[in-house]
TIVO-2410 file (N, C-alpha, C; in nm, 3 decimals):
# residues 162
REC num residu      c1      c2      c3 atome chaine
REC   1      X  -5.306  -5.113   3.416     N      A
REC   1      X  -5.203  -5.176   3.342    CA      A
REC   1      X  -5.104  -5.072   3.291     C      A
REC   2      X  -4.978  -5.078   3.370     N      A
REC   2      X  -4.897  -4.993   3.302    CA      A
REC   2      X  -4.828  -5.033   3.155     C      A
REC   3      X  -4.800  -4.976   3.067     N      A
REC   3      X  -4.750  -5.000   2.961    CA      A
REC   3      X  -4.608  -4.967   2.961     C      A
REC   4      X  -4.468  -5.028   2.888     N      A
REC   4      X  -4.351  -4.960   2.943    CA      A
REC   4      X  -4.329  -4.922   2.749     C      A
REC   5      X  -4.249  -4.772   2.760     N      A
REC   5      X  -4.230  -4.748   2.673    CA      A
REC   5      X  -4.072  -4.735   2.644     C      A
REC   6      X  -3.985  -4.835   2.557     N      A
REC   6      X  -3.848  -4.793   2.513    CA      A
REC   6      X  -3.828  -4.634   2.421     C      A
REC   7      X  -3.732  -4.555   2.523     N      A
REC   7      X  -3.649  -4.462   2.408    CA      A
REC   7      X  -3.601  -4.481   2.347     C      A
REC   8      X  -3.591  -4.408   2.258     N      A
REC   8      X  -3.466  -4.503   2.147    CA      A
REC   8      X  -3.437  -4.383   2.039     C      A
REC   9      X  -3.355  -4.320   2.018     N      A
REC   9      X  -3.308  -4.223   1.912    CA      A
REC   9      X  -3.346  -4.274   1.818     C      A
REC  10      X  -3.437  -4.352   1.769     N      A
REC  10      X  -3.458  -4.384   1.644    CA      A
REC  10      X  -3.591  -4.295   1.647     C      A
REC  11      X  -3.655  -4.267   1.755     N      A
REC  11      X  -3.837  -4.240   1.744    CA      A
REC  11      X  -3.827  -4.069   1.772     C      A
REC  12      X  -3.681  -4.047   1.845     N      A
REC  12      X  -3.678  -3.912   1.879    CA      A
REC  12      X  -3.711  -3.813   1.769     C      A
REC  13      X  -3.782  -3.696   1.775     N      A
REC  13      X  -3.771  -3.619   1.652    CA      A
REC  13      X  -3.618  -3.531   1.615     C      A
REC  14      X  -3.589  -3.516   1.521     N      A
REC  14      X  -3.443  -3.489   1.463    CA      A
REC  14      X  -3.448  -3.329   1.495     C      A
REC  15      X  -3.533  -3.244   1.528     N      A
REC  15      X  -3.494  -3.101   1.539    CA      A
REC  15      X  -3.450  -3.102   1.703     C      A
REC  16      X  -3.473  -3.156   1.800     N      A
REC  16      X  -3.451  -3.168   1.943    CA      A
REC  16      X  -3.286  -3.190   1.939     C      A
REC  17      X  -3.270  -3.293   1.843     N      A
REC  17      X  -3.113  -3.375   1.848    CA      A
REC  17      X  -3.025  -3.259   1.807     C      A
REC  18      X  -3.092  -3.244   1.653     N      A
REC  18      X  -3.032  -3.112   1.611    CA      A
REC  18      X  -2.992  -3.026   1.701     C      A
REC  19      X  -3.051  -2.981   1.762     N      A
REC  19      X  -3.012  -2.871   1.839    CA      A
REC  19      X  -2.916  -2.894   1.933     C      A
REC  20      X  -2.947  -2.994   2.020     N      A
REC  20      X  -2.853  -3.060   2.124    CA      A
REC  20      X  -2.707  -3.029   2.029     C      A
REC  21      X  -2.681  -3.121   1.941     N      A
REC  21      X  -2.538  -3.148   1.844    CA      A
REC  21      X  -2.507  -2.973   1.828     C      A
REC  22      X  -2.571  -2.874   1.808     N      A
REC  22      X  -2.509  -2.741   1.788    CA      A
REC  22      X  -2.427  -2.683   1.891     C      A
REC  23      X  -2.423  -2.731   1.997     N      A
REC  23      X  -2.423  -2.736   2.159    CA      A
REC  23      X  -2.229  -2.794   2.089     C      A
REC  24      X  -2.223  -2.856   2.089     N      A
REC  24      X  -2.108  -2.984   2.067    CA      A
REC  24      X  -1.986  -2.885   1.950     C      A
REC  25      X  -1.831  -2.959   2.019     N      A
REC  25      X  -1.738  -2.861   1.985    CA      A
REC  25      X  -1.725  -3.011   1.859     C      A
REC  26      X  -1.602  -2.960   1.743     N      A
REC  26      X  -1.584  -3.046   1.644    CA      A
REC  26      X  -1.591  -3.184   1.656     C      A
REC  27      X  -1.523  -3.204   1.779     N      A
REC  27      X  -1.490  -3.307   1.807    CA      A
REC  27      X  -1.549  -3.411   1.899     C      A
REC  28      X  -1.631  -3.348   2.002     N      A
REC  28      X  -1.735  -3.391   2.031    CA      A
REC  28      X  -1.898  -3.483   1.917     C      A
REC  29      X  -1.862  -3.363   1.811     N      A
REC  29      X  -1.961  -3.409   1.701    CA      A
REC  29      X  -1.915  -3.518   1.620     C      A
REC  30      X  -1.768  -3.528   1.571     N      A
REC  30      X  -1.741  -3.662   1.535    CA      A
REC  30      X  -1.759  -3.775   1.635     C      A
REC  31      X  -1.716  -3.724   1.773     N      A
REC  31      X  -1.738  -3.873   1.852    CA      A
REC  31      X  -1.906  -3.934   1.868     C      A
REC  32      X  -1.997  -3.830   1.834     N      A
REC  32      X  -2.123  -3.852   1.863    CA      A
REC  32      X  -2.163  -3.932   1.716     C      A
REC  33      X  -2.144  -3.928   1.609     N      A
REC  33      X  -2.108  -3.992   1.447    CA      A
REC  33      X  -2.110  -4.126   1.478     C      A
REC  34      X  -2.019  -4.191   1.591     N      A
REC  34      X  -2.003  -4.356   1.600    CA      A
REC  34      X  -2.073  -4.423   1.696     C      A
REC  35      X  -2.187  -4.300   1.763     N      A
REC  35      X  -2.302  -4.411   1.852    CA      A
REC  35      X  -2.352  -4.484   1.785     C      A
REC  36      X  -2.446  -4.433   1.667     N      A
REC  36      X  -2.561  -4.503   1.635    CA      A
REC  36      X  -2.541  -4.421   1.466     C      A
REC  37      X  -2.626  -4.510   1.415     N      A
REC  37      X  -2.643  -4.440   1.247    CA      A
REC  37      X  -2.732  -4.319   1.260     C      A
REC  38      X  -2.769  -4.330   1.318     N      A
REC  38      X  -2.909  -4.225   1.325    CA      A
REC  38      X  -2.794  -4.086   1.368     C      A
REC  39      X  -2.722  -4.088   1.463     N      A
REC  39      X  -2.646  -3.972   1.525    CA      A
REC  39      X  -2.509  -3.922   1.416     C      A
REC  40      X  -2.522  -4.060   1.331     N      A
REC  40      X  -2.410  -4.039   1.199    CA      A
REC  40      X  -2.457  -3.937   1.092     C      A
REC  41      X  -2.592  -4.008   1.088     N      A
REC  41      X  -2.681  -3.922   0.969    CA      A
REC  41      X  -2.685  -3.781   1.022     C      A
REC  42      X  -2.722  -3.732   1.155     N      A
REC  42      X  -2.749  -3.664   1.182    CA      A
REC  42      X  -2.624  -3.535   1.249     C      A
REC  43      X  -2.501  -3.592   1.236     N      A
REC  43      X  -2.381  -3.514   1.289    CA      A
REC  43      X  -2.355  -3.473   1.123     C      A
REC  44      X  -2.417  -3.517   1.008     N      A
REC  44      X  -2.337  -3.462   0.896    CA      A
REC  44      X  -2.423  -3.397   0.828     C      A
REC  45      X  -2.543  -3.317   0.927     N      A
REC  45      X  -2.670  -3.226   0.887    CA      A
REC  45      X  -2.541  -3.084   0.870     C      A
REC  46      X  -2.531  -3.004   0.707     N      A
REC  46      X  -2.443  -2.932   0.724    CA      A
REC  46      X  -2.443  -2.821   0.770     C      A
REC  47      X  -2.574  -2.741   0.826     N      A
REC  47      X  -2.549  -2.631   0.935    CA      A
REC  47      X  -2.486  -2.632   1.041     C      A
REC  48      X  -2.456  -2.768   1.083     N      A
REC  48      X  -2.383  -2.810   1.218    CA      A
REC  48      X  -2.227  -2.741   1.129     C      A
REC  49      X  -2.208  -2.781   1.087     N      A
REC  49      X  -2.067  -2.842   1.020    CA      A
REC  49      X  -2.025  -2.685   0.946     C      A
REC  50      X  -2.131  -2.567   0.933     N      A
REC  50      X  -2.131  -2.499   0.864    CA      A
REC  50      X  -2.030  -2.378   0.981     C      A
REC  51      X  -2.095  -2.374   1.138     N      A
REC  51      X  -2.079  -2.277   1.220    CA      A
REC  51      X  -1.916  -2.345   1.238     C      A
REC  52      X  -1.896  -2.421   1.236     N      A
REC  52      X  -1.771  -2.470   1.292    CA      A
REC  52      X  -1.660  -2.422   1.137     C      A
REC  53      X  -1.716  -2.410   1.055     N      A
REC  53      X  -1.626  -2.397   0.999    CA      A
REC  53      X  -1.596  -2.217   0.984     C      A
REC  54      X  -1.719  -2.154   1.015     N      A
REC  54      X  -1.685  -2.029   0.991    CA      A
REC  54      X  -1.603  -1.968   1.148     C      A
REC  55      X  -1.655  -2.045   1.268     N      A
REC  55      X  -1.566  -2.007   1.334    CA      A
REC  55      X  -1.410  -2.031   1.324     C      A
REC  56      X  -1.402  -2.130   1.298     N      A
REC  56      X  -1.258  -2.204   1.319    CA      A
REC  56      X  -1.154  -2.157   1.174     C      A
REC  57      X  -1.217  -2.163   1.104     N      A
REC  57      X  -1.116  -2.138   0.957    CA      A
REC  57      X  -1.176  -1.986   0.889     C      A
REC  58      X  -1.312  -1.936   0.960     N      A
REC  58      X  -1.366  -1.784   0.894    CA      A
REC  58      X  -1.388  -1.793   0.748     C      A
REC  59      X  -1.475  -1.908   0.728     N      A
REC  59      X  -1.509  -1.929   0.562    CA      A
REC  59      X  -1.677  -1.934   0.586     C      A
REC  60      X  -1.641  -1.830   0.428     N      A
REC  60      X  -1.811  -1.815   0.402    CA      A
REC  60      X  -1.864  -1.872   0.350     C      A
REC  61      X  -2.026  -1.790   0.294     N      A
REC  61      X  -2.098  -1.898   0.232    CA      A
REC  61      X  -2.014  -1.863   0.050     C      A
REC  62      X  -1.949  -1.766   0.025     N      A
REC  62      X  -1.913  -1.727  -0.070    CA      A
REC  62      X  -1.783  -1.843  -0.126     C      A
REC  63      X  -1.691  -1.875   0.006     N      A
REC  63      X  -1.554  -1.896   0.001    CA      A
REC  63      X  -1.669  -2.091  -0.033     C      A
REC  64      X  -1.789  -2.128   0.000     N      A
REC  64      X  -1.846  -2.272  -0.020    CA      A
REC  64      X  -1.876  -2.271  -0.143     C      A
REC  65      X  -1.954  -2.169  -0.202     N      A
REC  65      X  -1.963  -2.180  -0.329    CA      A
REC  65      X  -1.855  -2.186  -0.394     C      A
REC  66      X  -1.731  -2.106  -0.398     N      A
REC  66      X  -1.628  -2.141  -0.511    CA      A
REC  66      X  -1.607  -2.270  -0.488     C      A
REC  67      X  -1.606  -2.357  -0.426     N      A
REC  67      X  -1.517  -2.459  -0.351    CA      A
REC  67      X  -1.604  -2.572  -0.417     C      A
REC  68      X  -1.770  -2.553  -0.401     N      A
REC  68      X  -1.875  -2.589  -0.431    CA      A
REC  68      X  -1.879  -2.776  -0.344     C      A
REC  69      X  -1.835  -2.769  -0.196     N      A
REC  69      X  -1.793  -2.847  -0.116    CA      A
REC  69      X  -1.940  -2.873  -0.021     C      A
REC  70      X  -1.969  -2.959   0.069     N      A
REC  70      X  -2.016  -2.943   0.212    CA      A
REC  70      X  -1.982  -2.898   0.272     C      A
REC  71      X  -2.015  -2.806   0.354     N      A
REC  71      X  -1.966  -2.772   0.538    CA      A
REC  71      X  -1.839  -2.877   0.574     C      A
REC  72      X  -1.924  -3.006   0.575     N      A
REC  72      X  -1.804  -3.069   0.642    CA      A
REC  72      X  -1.732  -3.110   0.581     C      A
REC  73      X  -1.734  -3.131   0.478     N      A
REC  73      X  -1.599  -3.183   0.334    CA      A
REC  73      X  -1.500  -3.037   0.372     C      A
REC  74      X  -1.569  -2.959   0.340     N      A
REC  74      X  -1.475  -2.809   0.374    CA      A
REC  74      X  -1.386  -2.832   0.500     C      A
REC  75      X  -1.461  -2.848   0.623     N      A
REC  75      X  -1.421  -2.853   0.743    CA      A
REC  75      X  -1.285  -2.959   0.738     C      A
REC  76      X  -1.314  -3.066   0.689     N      A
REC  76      X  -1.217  -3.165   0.678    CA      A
REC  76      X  -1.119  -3.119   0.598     C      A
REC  77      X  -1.151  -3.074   0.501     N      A
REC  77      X  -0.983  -3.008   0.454    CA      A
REC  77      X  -0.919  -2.935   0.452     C      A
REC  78      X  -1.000  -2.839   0.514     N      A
REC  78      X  -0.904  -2.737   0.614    CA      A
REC  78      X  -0.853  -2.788   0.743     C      A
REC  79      X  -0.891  -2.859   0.825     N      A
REC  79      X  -0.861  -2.916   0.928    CA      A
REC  79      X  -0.693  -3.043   0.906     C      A
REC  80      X  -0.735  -3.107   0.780     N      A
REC  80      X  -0.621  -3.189   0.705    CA      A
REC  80      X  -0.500  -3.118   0.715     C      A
REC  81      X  -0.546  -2.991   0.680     N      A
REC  81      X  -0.444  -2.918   0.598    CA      A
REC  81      X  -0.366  -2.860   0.743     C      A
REC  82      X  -0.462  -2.743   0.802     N      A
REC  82      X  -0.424  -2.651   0.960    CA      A
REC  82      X  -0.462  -2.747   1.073     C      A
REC  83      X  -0.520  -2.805   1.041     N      A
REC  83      X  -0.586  -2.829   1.191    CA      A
REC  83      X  -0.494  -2.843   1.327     C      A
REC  84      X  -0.351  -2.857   1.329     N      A
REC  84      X  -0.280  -2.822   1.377    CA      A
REC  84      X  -0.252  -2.682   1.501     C      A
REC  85      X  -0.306  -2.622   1.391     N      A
REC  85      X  -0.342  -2.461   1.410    CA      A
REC  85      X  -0.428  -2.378   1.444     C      A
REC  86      X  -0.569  -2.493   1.508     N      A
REC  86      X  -0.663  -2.443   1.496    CA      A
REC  86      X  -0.733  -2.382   1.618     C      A
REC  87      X  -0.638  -2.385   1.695     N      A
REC  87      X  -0.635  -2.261   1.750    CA      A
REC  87      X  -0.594  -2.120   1.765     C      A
REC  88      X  -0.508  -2.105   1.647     N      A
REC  88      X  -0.456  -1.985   1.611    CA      A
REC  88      X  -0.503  -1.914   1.513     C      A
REC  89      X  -0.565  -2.009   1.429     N      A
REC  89      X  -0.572  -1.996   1.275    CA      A
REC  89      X  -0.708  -1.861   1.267     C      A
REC  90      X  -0.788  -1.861   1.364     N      A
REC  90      X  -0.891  -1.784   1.301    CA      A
REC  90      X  -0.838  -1.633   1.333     C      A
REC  91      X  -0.794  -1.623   1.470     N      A
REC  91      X  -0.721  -1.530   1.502    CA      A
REC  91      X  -0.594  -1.414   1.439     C      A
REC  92      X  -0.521  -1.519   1.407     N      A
REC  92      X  -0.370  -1.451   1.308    CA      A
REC  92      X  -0.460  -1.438   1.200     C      A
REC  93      X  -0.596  -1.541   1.101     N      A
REC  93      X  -0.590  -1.467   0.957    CA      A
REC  93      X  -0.692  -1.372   0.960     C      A
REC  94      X  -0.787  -1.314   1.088     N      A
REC  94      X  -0.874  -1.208   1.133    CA      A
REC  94      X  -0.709  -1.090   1.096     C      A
REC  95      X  -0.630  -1.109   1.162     N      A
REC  95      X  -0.510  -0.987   1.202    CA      A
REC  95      X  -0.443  -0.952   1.050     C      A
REC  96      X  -0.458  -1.094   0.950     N      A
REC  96      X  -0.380  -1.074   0.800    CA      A
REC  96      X  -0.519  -0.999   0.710     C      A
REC  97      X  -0.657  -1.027   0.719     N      A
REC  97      X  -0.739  -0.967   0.726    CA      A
REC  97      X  -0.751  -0.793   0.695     C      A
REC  98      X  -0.727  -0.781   0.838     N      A
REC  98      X  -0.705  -0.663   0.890    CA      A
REC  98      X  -0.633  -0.565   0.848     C      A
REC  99      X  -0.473  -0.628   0.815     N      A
REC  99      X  -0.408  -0.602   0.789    CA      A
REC  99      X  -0.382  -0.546   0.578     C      A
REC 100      X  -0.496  -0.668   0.526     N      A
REC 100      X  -0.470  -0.623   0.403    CA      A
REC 100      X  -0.609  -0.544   0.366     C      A
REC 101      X  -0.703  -0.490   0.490     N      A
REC 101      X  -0.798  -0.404   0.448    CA      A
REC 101      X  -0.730  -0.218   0.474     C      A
REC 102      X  -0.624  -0.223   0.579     N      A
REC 102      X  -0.598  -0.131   0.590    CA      A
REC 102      X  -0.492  -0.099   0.492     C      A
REC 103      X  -0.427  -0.195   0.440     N      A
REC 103      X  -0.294  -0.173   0.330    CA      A
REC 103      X  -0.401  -0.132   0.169     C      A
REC 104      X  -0.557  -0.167   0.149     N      A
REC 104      X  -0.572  -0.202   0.027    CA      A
REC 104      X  -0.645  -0.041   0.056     C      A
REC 105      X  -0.650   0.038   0.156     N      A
REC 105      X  -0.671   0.195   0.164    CA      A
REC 105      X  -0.600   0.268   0.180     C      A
REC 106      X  -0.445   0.254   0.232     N      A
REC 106      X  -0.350   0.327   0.282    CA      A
REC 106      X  -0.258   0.295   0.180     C      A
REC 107      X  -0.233   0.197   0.128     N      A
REC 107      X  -0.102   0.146   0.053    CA      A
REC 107      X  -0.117   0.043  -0.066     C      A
REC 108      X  -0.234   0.037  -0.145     N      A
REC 108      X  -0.303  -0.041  -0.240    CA      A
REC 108      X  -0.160  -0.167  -0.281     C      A
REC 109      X  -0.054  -0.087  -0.312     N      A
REC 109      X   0.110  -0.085  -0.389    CA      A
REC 109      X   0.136  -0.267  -0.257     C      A
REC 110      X   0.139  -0.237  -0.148     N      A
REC 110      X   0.169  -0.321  -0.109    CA      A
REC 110      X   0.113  -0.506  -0.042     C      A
REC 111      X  -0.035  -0.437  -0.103     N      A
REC 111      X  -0.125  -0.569  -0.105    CA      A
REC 111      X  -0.063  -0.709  -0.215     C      A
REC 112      X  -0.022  -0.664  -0.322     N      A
REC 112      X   0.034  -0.786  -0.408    CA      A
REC 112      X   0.180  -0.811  -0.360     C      A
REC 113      X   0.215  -0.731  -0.299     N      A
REC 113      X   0.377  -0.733  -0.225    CA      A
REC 113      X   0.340  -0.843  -0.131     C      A
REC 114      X   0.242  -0.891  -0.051     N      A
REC 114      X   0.210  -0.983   0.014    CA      A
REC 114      X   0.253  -1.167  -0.017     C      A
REC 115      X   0.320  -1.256   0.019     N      A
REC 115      X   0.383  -1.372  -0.058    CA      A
REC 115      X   0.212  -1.424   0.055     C      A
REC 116      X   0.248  -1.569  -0.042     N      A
REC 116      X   0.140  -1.714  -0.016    CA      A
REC 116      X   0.174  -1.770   0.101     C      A
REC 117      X   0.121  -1.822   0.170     N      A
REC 117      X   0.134  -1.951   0.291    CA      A
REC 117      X   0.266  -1.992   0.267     C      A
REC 118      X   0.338  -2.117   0.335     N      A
REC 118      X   0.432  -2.199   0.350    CA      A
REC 118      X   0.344  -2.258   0.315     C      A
REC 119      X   0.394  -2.401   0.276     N      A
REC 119      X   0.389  -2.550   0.330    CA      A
REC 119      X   0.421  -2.601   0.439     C      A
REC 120      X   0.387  -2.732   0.506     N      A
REC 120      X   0.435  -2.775   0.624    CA      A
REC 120      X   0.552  -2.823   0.612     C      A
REC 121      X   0.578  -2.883   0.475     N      A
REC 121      X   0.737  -2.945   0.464    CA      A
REC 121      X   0.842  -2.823   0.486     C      A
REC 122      X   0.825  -2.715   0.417     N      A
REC 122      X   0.896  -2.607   0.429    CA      A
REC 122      X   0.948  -2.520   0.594     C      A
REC 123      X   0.846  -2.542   0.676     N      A
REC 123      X   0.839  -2.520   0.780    CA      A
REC 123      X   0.948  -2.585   0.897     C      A
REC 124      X   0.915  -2.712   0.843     N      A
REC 124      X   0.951  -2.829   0.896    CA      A
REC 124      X   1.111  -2.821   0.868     C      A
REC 125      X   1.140  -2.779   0.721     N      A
REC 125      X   1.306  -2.776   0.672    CA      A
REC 125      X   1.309  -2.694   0.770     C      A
REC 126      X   1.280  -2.552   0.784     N      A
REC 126      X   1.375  -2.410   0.855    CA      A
REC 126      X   1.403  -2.453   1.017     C      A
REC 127      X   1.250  -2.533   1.051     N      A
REC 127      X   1.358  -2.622   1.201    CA      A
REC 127      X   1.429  -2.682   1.205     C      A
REC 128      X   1.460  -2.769   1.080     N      A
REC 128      X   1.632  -2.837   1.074    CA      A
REC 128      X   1.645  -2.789   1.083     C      A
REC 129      X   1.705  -2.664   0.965     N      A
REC 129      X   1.826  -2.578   0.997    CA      A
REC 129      X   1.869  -2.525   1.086     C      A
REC 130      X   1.749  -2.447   1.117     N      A
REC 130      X   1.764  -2.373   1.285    CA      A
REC 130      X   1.779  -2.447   1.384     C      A
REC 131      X   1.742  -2.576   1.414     N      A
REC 131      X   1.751  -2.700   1.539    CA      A
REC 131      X   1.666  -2.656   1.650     C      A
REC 132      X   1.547  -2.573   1.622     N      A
REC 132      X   1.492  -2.596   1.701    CA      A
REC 132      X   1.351  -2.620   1.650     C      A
REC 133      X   1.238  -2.595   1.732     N      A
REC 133      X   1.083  -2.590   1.700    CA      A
REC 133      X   1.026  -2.496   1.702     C      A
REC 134      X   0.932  -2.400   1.612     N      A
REC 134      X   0.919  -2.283   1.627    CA      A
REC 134      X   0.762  -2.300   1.687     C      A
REC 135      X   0.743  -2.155   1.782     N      A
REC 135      X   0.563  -2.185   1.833    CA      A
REC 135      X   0.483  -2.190   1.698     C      A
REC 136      X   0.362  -2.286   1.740     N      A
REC 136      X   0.298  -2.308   1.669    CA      A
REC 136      X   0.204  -2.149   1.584     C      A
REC 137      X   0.172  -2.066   1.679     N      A
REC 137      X   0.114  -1.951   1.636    CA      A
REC 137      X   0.200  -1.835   1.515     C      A
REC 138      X   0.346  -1.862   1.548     N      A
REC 138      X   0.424  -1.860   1.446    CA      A
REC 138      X   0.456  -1.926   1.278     C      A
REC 139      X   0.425  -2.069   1.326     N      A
REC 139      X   0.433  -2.156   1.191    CA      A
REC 139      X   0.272  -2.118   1.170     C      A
REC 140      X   0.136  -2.062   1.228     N      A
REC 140      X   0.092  -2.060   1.175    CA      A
REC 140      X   0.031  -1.977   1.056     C      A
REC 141      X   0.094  -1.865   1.132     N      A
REC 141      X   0.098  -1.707   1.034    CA      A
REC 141      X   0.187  -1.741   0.907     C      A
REC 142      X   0.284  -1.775   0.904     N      A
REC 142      X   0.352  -1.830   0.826    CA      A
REC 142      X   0.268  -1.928   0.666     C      A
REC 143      X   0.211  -1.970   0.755     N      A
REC 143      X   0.093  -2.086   0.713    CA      A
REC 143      X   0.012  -2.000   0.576     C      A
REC 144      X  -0.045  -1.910   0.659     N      A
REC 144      X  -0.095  -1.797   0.575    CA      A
REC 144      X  -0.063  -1.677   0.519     C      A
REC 145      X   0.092  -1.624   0.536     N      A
REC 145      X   0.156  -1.547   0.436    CA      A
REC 145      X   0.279  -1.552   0.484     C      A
REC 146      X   0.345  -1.560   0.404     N      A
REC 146      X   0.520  -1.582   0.412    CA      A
REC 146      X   0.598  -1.431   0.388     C      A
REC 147      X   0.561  -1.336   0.464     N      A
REC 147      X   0.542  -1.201   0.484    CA      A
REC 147      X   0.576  -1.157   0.321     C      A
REC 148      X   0.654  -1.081   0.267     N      A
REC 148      X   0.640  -0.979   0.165    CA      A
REC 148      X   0.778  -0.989   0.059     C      A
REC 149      X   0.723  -0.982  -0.084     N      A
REC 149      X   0.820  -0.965  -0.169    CA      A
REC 149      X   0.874  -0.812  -0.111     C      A
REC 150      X   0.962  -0.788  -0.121     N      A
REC 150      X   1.070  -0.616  -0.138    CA      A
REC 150      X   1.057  -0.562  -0.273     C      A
REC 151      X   0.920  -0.576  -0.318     N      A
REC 151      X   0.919  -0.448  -0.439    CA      A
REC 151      X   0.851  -0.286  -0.415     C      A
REC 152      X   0.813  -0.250  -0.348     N      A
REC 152      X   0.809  -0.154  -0.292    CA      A
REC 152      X   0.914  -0.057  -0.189     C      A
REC 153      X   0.930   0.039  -0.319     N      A
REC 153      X   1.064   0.080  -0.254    CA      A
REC 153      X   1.024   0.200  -0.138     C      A
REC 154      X   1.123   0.156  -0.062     N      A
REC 154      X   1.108   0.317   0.075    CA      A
REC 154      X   0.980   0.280   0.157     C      A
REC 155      X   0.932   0.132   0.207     N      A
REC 155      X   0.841   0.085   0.258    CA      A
REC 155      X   0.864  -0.060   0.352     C      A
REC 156      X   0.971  -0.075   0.319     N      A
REC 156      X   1.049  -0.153   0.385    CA      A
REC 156      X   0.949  -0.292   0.353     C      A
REC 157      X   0.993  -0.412   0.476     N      A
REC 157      X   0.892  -0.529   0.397    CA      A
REC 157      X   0.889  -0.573   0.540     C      A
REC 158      X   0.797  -0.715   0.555     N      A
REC 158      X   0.790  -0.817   0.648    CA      A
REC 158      X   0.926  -0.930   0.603     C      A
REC 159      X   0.945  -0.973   0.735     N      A
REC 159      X   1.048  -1.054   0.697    CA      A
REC 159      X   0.993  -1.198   0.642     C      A
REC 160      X   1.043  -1.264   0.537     N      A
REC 160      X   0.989  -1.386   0.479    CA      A
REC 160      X   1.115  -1.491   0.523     C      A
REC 161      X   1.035  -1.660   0.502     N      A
REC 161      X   1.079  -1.767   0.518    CA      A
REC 161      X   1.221  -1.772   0.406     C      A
REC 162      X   1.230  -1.698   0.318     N      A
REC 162      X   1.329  -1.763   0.175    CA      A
REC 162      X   1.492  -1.674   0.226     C      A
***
């Protein structure tokens, strides 16, 4: 007498799935969220949610605690915010990074000379004006520093949005 046995992600054990879902790019993992509840519960396990965010936006466990967020609450509002960008974004702020580890040994003076992000509205004005569209890897650096106040004299500056 054979017996027939149904699969069913409900009986599966959750470290197998787990693992599978680590496999899976952002977006893949949200689409896997609207099979079943079980794959819902289980796409918002936040180590999943944790690697994606340190790849994609380079946030720690330090930058979660201030925030005092989930993985994926995090993920989502950085993504709200860049996600636009998110293919540039880890890249250009590795290079701003970079850039303000070698200024905060060589040139301490010009680390606060550094201006804040744009906004997107702001962005959005300078292509009126200009009439055209600027690359995205551009608006996105932008995104993350709007190059440099000119208080440092005989050091010249980055050119800014203002």
């Amino acid at each position: 007498m054979a017996t027939s046995t149904e699969l069913s992600l409900e009986i599966l054990p959750s470290d197998p799935l787990l693992l599978i879902l680590s496999f899976l790019d952002f977006k893949d993992l949200i689409s896997c969220s609207y099979v079943s509840r079980r794959l819902q519960e289980l796409s918002n396990h936040n180590p999943l949610w944790k690697r994606h965010c340190q790849k994609h936006w380079l946030l720690s466990e330090s930058d979660k605690a201030q925030r005092n967020q989930s993985w994926k609450d995090l993920f989502r509002e950085f993504y709200s915010d860049l996600g636009r960008y998110i293919e540039h974004y880890a890249t250009l702020k590795r290079a701003w990074d970079d850039l303000k580890r070698y200024l905060d040994q060589e040139c301490p003076r010009m680390i606060v000379s550094l201006k804040d992000g744009v906004k997107e509205d702001e962005l959005n004005a300078i292509e009126a004006q200009i009439g055209c569209k600027l690359p995205h890897d551009y608006r996105c650096s932008f995104r993350i520093h709007n190059g440099q106040k000119l208080v440092v004299p005989g050091y010249g500056y980055v050119q800014s949005l203002d």
